[in-house]
C-alpha positions as semicolon CSV with decimal commas, in nm:
position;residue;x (nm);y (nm);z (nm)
1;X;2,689;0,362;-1,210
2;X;2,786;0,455;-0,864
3;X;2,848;0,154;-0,799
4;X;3,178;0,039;-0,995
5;X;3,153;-0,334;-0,858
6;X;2,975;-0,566;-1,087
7;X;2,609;-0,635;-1,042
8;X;2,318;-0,914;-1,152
9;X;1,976;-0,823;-1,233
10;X;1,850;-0,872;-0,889
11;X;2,029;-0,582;-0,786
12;X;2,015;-0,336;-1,051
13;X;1,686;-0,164;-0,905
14;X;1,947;-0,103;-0,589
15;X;2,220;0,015;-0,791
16;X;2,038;0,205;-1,087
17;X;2,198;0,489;-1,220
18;X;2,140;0,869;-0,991
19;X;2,176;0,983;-1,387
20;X;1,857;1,068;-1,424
21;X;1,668;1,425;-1,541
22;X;1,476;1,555;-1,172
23;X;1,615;1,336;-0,904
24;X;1,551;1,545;-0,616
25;X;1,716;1,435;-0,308
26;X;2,068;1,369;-0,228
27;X;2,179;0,970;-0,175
28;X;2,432;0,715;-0,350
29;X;2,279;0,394;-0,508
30;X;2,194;0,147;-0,242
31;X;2,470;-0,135;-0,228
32;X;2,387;-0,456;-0,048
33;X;2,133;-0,536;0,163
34;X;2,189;-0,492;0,543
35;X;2,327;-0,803;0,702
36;X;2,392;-0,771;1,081
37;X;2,258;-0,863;1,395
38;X;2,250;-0,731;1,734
39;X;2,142;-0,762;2,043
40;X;1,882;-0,510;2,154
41;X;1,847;-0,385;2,510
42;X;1,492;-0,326;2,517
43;X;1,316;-0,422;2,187
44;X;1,074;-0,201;2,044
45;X;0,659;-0,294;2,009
46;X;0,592;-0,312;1,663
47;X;0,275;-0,192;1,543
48;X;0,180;-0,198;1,192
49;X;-0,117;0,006;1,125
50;X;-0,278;-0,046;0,752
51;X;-0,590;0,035;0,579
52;X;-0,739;-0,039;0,198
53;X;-0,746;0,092;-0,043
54;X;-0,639;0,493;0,085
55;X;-0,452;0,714;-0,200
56;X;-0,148;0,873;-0,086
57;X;-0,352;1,259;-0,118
58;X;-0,571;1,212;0,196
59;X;-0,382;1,297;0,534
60;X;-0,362;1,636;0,663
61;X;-0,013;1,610;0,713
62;X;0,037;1,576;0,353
63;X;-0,124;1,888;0,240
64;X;-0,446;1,815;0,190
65;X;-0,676;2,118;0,368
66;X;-0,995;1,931;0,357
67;X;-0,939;1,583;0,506
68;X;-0,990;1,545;0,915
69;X;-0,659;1,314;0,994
70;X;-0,529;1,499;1,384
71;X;-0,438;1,128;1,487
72;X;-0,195;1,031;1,193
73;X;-0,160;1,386;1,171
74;X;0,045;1,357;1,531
75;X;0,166;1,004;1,439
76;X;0,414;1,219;1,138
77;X;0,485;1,500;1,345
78;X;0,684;1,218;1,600
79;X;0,793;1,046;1,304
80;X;0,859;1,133;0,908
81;X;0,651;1,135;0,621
82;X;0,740;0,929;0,348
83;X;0,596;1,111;0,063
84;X;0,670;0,892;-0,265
85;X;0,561;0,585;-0,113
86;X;0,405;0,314;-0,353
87;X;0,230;0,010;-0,372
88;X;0,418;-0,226;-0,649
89;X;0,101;-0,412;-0,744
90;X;-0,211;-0,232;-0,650
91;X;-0,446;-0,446;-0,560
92;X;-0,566;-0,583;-0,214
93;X;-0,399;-0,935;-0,244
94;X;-0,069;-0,920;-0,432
95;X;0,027;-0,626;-0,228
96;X;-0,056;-0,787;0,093
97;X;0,215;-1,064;-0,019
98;X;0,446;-0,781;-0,087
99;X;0,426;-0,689;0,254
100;X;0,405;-1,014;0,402
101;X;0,718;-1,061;0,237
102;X;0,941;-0,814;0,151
103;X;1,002;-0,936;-0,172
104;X;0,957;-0,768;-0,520
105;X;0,621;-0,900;-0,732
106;X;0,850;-1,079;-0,974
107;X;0,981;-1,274;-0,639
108;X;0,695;-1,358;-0,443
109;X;0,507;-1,439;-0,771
110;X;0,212;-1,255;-0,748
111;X;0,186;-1,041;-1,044
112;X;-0,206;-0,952;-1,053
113;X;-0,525;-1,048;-0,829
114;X;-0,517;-1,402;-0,696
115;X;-0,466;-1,558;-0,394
116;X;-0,193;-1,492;-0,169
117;X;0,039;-1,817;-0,177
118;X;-0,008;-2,040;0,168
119;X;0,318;-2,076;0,269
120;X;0,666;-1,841;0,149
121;X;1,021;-1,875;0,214
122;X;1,020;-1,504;0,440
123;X;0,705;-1,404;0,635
124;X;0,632;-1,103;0,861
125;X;0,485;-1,230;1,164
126;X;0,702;-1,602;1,184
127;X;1,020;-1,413;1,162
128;X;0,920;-1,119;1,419
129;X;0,799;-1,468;1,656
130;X;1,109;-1,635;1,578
131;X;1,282;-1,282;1,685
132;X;1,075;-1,304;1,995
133;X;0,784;-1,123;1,927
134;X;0,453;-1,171;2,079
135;X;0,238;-1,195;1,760
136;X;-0,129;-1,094;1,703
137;X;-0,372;-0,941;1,372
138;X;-0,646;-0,770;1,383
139;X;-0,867;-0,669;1,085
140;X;-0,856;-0,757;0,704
141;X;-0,574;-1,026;0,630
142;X;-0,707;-1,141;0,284
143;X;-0,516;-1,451;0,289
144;X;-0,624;-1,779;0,164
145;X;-0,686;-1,995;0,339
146;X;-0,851;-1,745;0,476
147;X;-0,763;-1,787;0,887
148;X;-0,415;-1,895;0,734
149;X;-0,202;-1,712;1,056
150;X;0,166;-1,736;0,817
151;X;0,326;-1,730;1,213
152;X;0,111;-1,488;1,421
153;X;0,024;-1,613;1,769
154;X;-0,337;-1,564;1,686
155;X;-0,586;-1,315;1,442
156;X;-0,931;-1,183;1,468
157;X;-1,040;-1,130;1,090
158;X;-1,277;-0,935;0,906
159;X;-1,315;-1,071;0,508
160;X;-1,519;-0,763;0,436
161;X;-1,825;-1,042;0,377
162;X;-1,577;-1,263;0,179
163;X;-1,631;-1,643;0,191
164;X;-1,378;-1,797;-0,003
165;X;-1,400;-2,166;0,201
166;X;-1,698;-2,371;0,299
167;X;-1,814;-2,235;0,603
168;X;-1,646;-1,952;0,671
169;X;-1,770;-1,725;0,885
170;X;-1,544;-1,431;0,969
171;X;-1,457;-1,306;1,312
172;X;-1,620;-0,993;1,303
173;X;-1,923;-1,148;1,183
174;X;-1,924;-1,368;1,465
175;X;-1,908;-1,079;1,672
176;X;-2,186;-0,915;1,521
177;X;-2,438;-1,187;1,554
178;X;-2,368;-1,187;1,908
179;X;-2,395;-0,839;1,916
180;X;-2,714;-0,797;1,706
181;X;-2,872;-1,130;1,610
182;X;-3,069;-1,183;1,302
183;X;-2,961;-0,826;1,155
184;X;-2,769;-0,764;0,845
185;X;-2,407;-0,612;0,884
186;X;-2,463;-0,522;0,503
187;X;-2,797;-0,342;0,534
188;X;-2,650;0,003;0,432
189;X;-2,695;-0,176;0,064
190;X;-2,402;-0,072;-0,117
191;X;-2,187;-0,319;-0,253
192;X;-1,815;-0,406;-0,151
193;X;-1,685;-0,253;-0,530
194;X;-1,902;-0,004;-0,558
195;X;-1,857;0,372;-0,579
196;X;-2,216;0,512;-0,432
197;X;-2,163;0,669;-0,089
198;X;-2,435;0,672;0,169
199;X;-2,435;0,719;0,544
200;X;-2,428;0,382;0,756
201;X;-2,759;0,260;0,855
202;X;-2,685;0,052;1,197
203;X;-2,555;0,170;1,539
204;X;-2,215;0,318;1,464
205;X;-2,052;0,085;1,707
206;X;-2,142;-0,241;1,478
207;X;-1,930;-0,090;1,175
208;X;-1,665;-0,325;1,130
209;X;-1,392;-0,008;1,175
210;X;-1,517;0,067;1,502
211;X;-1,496;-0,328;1,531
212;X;-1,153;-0,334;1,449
213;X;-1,029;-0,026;1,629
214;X;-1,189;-0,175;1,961
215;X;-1,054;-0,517;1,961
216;X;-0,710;-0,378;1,905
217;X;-0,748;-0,126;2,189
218;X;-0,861;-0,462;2,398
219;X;-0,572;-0,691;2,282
220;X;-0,310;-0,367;2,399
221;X;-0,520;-0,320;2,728
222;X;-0,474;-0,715;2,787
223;X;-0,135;-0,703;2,742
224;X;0,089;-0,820;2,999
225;X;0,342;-1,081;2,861
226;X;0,723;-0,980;2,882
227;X;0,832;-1,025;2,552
228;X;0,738;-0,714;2,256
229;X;0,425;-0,690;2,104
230;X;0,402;-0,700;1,695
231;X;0,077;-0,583;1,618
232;X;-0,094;-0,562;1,304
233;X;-0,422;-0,414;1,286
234;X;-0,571;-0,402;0,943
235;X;-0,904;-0,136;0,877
236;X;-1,128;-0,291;0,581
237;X;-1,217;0,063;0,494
238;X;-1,214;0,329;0,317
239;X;-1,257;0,080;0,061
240;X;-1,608;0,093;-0,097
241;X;-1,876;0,073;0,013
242;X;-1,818;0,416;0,159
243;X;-2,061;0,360;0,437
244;X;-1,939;0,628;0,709
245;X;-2,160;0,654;1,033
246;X;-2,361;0,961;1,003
247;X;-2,153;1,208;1,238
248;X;-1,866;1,139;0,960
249;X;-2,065;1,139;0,691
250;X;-2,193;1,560;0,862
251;X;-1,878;1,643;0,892
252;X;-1,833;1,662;0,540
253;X;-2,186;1,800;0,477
254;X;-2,062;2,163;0,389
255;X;-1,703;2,075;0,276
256;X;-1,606;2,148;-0,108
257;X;-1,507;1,833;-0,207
258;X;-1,259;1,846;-0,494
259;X;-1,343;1,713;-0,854
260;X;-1,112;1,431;-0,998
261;X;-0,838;1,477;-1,204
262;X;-0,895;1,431;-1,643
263;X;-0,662;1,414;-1,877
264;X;-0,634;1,487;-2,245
265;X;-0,553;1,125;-2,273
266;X;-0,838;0,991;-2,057
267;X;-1,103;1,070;-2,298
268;X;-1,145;0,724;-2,471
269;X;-1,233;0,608;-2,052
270;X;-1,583;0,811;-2,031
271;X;-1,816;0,643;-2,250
272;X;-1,829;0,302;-2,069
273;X;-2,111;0,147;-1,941
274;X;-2,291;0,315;-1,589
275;X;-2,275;0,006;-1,388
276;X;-2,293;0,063;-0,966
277;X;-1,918;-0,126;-0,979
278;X;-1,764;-0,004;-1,282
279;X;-1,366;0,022;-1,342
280;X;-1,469;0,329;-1,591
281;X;-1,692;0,554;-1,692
282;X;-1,773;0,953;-1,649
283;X;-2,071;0,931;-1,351
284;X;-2,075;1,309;-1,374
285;X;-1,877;1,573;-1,111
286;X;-2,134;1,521;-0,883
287;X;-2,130;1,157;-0,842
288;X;-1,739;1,160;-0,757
289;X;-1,745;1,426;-0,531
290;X;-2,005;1,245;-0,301
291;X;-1,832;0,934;-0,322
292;X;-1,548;1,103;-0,210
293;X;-1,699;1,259;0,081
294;X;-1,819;0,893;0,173
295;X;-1,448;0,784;0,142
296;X;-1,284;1,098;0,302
297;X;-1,570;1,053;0,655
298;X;-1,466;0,673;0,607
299;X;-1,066;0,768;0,662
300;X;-1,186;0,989;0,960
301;X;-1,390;0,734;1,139
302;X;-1,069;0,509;1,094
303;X;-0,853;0,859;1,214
304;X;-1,044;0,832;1,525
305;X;-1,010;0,464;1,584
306;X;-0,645;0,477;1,520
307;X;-0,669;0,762;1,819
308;X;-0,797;0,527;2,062
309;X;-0,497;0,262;2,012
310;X;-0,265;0,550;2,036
311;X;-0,385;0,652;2,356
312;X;-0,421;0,284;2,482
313;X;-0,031;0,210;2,441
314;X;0,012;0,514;2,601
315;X;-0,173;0,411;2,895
316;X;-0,019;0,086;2,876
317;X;0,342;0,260;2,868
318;X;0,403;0,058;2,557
319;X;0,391;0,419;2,333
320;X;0,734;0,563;2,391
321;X;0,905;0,231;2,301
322;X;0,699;0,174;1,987
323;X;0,791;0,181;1,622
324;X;0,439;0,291;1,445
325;X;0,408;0,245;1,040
326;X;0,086;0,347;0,888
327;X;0,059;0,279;0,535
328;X;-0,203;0,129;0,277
329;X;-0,236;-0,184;0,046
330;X;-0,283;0,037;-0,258
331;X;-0,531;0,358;-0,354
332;X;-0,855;0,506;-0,528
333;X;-0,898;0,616;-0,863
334;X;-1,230;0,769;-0,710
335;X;-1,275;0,855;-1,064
336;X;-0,975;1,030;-1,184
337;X;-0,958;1,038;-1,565
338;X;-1,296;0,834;-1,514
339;X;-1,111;0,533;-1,362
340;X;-1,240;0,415;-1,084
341;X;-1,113;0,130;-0,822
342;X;-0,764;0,050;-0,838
343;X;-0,495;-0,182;-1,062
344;X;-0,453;0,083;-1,217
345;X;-0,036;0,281;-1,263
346;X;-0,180;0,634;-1,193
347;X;-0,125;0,793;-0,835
348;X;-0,451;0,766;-0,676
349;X;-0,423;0,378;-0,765
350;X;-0,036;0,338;-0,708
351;X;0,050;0,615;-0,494
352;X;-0,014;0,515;-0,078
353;X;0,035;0,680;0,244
354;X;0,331;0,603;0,483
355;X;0,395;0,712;0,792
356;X;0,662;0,606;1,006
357;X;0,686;0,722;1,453
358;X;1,006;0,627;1,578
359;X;1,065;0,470;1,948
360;X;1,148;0,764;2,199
361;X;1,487;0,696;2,234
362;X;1,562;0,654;1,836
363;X;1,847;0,912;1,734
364;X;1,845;1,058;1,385
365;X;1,983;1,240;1,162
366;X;1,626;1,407;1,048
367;X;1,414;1,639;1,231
368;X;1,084;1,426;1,346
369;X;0,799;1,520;1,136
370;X;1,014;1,564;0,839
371;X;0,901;1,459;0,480
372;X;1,107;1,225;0,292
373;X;1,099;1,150;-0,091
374;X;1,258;0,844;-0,152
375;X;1,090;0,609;-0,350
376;X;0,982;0,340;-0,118
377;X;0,721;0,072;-0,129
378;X;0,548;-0,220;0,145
379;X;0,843;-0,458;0,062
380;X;1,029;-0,225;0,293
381;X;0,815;-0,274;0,559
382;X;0,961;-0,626;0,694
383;X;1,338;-0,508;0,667
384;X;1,256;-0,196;0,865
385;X;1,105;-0,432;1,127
386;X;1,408;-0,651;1,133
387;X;1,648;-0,380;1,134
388;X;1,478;-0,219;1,450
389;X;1,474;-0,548;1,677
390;X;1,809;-0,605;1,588
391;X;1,790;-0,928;1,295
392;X;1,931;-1,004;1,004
393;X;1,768;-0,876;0,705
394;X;1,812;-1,160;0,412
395;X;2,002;-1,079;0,107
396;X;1,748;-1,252;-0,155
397;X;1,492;-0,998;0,017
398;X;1,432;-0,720;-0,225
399;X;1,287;-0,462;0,013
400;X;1,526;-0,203;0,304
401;X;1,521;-0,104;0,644
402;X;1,335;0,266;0,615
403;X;1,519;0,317;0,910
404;X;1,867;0,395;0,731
405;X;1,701;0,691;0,550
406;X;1,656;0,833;0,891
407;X;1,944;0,729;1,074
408;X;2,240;0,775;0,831
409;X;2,340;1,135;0,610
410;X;2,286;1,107;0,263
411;X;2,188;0,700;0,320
412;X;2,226;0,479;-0,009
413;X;1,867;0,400;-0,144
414;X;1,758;0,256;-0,495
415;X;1,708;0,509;-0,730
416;X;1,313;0,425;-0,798
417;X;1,069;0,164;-0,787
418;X;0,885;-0,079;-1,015
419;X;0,559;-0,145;-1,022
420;X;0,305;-0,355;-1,236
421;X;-0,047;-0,552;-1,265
422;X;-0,179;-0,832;-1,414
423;X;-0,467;-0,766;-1,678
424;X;-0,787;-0,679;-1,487
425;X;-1,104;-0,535;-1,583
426;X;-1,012;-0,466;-1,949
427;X;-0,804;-0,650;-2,164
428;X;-0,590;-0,347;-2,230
429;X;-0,531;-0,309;-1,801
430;X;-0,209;-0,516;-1,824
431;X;0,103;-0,311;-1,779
432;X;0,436;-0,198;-1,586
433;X;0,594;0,096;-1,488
434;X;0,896;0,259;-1,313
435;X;0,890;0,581;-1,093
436;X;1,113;0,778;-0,883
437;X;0,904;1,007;-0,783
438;X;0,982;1,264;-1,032
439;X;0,901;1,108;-1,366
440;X;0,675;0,779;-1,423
441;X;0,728;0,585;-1,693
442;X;0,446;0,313;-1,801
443;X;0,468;0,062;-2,083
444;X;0,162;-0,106;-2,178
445;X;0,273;-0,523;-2,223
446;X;-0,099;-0,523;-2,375
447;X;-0,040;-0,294;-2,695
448;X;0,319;-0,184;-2,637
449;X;0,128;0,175;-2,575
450;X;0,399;0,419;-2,363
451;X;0,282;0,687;-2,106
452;X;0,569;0,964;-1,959
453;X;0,459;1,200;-1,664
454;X;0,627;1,408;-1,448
455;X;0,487;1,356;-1,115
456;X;0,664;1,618;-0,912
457;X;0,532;1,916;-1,175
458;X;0,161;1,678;-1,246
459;X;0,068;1,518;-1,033
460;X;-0,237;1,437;-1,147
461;X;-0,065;1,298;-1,479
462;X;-0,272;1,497;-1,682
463;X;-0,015;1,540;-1,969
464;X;0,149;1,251;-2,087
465;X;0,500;1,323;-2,240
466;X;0,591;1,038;-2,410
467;X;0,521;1,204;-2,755
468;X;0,699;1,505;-2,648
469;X;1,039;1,583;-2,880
470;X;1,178;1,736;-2,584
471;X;1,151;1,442;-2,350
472;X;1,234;1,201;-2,631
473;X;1,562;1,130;-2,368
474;X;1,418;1,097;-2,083
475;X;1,165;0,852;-2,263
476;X;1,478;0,620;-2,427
477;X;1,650;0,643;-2,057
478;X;1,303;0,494;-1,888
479;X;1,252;0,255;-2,174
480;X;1,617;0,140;-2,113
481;X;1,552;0,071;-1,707
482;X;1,214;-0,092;-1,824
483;X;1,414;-0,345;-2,016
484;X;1,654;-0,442;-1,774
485;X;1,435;-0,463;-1,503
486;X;1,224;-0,720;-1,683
487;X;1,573;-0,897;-1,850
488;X;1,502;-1,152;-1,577
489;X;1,192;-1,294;-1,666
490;X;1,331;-1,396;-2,061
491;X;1,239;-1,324;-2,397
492;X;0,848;-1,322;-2,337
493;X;0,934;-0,990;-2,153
494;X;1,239;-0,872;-2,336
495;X;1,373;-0,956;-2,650
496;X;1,738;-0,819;-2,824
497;X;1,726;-0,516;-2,528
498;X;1,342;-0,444;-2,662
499;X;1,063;-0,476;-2,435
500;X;0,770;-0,729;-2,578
501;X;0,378;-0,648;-2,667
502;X;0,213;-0,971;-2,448
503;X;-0,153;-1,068;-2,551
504;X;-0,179;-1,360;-2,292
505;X;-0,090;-1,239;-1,921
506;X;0,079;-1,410;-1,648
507;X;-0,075;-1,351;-1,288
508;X;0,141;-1,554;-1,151
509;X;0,523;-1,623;-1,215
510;X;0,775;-1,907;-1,174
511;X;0,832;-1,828;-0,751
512;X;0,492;-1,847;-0,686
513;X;0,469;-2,090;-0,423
514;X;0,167;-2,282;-0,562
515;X;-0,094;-2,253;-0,821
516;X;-0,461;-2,056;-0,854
517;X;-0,667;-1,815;-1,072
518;X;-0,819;-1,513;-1,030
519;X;-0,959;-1,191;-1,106
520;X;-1,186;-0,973;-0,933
C-alpha cells in the first residue's frame, strides 16, 4: 500500500492499493479525510443542479454527437468534467441519501429502494444553514416524509404524482390546478416506469421541467438576503415517461438515434414478458431508439431550463461567485442488453454525469473544461460543498472534497469505488461491484455469479472477462478488494476471506436510522 501507516476497514476504499492492471491517471491513495476550517472572505453560492435518472453518455461535452446539451455544454467548459462519475446505489431513493449525506451505502443504511431515513447524523442543507447558508429546493426531493426539509429554509416539490402520505398533494400540482383547473397533468398517458415515448400533450409551459426551471429562476430573481445562497434544484425528468414538448420531441425527428448495446451474455434477458414497465425484455431496435429520442428531447428541454437559471444568476451577479455541480441520481438502461430502468451495475444504470463550474476567482492546477477520471460518486458532493465555504469535513464521512482533484498536483484520491443494490425486479438483481474506471468487477450475492469488464476498452460491457485465462489475475485481485470491502458487515457477507452466495437480501443495514420496506 502507499500508505505504510496502519488502516481499518473504513478506510481501505481510501487507501486501496494503485497496484492495479489499467489505472490511468497519476495520484497517491487518499489518506485522511480533510479536517480544517477557515474563514472565507466572500463565500461562494452553491447551486446543486440534479436530474433522474440521466446515464453518464448524454452531454455533448462528453462526446456524444447527437445529444443538444450548449447549456451544460458551457457549464464544463468553465469547469471540469468528471468522466468516471458513479452512482453507488442506483436507484432514485438510496442515492438521494448518498447525497444527502456523504456517506457510503453501507453507512447511511440504505442498501436498495426504500425510503430515505427521516433524520441522519450529517445532512446537506442543515450543515450548509448551520455554515450560514441561505437554504432553498426546488424539484424532486423523494424524501419521506415527503415535505421532510432535513434543514433547508424552505422546498417547492414535485413527487412526479407520488402520494406516499394521506393527503399529499405536491407543490407542483398545486401549481397546476391553479394554473389549469380540472385538467390532468398526466394526460400524455404514459406511465411514470414506463419506456414508450410520446410527445407531451398540454401547453409546454405546464410540464413539470419547465415548472421547475421557472420557480428556480424566480427564487434567484427574488434574491436579496446577504448571506450565500445553497440551491438545489432537482428536474423529475428524463426519467420515464419520456413526455418531451413537441419542439423537443422535432428536434430529434430526423436524428439517427443509436441502438442499445447487447452482449453475448445478455441473451438469457430477451425473452421476458412485453409489459409497458418491464425491467427486461427485447421490444425490438425500433422501440429503444424512440424511447430514446423521447429521453434525449427530455434532457434538452431540461438543457434549456438549466439555461435560464444560468443566465438569471448572471443577471443577479450571483454567477461569477458560484460553485455549479450538475450530476444525476443514477442512469438508463434504455434497453441495453434488454435491461431496461435502472438498479442495475452496468454503465447506463451506474454510470452518471458530473459536472463541476468553479467560482471566478478559484485557482487551479487544471485547465477549466478539462476531463477528469477519477472515480468519484454523489457522496462527494457534501465534502466538496464544505470544503468550498470553508468547514470542516467529518472524518466518519466517507465521501471528498472534488475540489482537491482540481486544486492540488497529483491530489491523493481512493483508488475506485463501490457500488451495490438490493434485490429488485428479479430475484437474481441483488449484487455488488467495484470499479475504477478501467475494469468493473461485479459479484452476484444472489448466485455467487462473477462478471469482469474493462470499461475504458468496452464500454458497453459487452464481453465479460471473468472466464478469461488471461485475466484470471486481475479477476483474484477484484475478488480480493470485494472481500475486504464487505469484511465489515460479518460473516453473512464474508466468510474465511471468501465472499458469501445470500438468498435473503438486506435493504437496509444496521445504521439505518429507522425501519421500512420497499421495492418499486
Amino acid at each position: 500500500m502507499s500508505n505504510e501507516k496502519s488502516i481499518d476497514r473504513r478506510t481501505f476504499l481510501k487507501t486501496a492499493s494503485l497496484a492495479s492492471a489499467g489505472i490511468f491517471w497519476t495520484g497517491s491513495a487518499i489518506g485522511a479525510s480533510l479536517h480544517f476550517k477557515r474563514k472565507i472572505k466572500n463565500p461562494p453560492n452553491l447551486i446543486l443542479i440534479m436530474t433522474d435518472q440521466q446515464r453518464f453518455d448524454t452531454l455533448g461535452c462528453t462526446g456524444n454527437p447527437v445529444i443538444k446539451t450548449p447549456n451544460l455544454d458551457s457549464i464544463a467548459r468553465e469547469g471540469v468534467i468528471f468522466a468516471n462519475a458513479y452512482s453507488s446505489v442506483p436507484s432514485c431513493t438510496p442515492a438521494r441519501s448518498g447525497l444527502l449525506t456523504g456517506l457510503s451505502p453501507w453507512h447511511h443504511g440504505m442498501l436498495g429502494y426504500g425510503r430515505v431515513g427521516e433524520k441522519y447524523k450529517f445532512e446537506m442543507p442543515e450543515m450548509l444553514r448551520n455554515a450560514g447558508y441561505f437554504t432553498f429546493g426546488i424539484g424532486k426531493m423523494h424524501w419521506f416524509p415527503q415535505k421532510a426539509l432535513h434543514g433547508f429554509h424552505a422546498t417547492l416539490v414535485d413527487e412526479s404524482g407520488r402520494v406516499e402520505q394521506p393527503g399529499f398533494v405536491s407543490d407542483y400540482h398545486d401549481w397546476f390546478n391553479l394554473q389549469a383547473p380540472g385538467a390532468n397533468p398526466d394526460a400524455t398517458g404514459i406511465g411514470w416506469n414506463e419506456h414508450r415515448a410520446a410527445p407531451y400533450v398540454l401547453d409546454e409551459r405546464l410540464h413539470p421541467t419547465a415548472w421547475t426551471g421557472q420557480t428556480a429562476v424566480r427564487l434567484i430573481q427574488n434574491y436579496k438576503l446577504p448571506q450565500p445562497l445553497f440551491l438545489k434544484v432537482s428536474f423529475a425528468r428524463p426519467h420515464s415517461p419520456y413526455d418531451p414538448p413537441p419542439r423537443f420531441w422535432n428536434m430529434y425527428r430526423d436524428e439517427e438515434m443509436p441502438p442499445p448495446f447487447v452482449g453475448e451474455w445478455a441473451k438469457k434477458f430477451a425473452g421476458f414478458p412485453m409489459t409497458k414497465n418491464a425491467a427486461y425484455g427485447n421490444f425490438g431496435i425500433e422501440h429503444a431508439r424512440r424511447a430514446r429520442r423521447g429521453y434525449y428531447a427530455n434532457i434538452t428541454f431540461i438543457d434549456q431550463q438549466i439555461g435560464k437559471i444560468i443566465n438569471a444568476l448572471k443577471e443577479k451577479g450571483m454567477y461569477d461567485n458560484a460553485l455549479i455541480i450538475f450530476t444525476a441520481d443514477h442512469g438508463d438502461m434504455l434497453g441495453d442488453h434488454y435491461h431496461w430502468r435502472k438498479t442495475y451495475p452496468y454503465e447506463g444504470s451506474a454510470h452518471v454525469p458530473l459536472l463541476m463550474k468553479l467560482p471566478s476567482q478559484t485557482e487551479t492546477v487544471v485547465k477549466r473544461g478539462s476531463t477528469l477520471f477519477y472515480p468519484v460518486e454523489l457522496r462527494d458532493i457534501l465534502p466538496t460543498f464544505l470544503h468550498a465555504c470553508g468547514q470542516p469535513i467529518p472524518e466518519e464521512m466517507d465521501g471528498d472534497s472534488l475540489l482537491k482533484l482540481v486544486g492540488k498536483k497529483n491530489p491523493s484520491w481512493r483508488s475506485f469505488i463501490d457500488l451495490e443494490h438490493a434485490t429488485c425486479y428479479s430475484e437474481d438483481n441483488y449484487w455488488c461491484a467495484l470499479t475504477d474506471g478501467r475494469f468493473k468487477y461485479v459479484f452476484s450475492f444472489y448466485d455467487g455469479h462473477e462478471e469482469l469488464f474493462d470499461i475504458q476498452l468496452d464500454k458497453s460491457e459487452r464481453v465479460n472477462l471473468a472466464d478469461s485465462s488471461d485475466f484470471r489475475d486481475v479477476l483474484k485481485l477484484w475478488r480480493g478488494r470485494m472481500a475486504e470491502h464487505l469484511s465489515e458487515r460479518g460473516e453473512g457477507f464474508v466468510k474465511d476471506g471468501k465472499l458469501q452466495i445470500r438468498k435473503e437480501t438486506m435493504l437496509y443495514g444496521p445504521n439505518y436510522p429507522g425501519a421500512a420496506k420497499g421495492c418499486f
